[in-house]
C-alpha positions as CSV (number, residue, x, y, z in Angstrom):
1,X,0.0,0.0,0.0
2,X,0.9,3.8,0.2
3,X,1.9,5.7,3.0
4,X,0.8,9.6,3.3
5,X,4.5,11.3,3.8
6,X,2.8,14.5,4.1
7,X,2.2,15.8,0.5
8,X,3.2,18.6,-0.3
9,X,5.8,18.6,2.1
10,X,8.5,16.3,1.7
11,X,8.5,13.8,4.3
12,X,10.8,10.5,5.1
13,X,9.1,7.1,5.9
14,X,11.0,5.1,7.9
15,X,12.6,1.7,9.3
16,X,12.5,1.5,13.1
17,X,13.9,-0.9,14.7
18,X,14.1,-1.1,19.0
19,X,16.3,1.5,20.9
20,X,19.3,-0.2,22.4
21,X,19.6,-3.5,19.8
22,X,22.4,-2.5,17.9
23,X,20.8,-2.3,14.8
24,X,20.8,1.4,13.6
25,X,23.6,1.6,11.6
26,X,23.6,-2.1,10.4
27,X,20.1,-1.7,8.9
28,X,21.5,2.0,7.3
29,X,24.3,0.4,6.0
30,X,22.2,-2.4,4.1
31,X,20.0,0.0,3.6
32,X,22.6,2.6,1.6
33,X,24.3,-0.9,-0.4
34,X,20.9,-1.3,-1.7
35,X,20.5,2.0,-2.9
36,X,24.2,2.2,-4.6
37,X,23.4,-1.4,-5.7
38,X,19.9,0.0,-7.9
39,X,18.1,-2.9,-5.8
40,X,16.4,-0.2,-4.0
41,X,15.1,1.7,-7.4
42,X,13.9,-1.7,-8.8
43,X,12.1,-2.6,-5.8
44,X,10.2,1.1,-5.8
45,X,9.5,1.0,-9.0
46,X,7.9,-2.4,-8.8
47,X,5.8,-0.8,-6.9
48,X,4.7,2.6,-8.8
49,X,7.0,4.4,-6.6
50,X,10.4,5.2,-8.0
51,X,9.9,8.9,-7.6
52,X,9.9,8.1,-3.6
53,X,13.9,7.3,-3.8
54,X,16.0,9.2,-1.8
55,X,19.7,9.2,-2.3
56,X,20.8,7.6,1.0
57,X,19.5,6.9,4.3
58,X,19.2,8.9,7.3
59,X,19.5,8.8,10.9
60,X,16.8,10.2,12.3
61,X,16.4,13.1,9.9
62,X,14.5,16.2,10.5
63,X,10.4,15.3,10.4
64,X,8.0,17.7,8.8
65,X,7.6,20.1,12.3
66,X,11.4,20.3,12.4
């Protein structure tokens, strides 16, 4: 399905995962391979939603009432 990112303001959609496992920068590094890779850009626009992409991953990057 879609998500609502807050249109017409840009807004990131994101991966949690729980505080304290360990897996922040794990998941961002897999997460930025697949996006150098073009694995990320097939999978959005599988889905009707290549012009989501962003150009890397974040950690915890401003939110739309920053």
């Amino acid at each position: 399905g879609s998500v609502d990112g807050g249109w017409p303001k840009a807004a990131h959609i994101a991966v949690t995962v729980k505080k304290g496992s360990g897996l922040v920068e794990p998941v961002q590094t897999a997460l930025n391979g697949a996006i150098r890779s073009g694995d990320y850009a097939k999978v959005l626009n599988r889905w009707g939603e290549g012009v989501e992409s962003i150009p890397q991953s974040e950690i915890n990057p401003a939110g739309l009432g920053d």
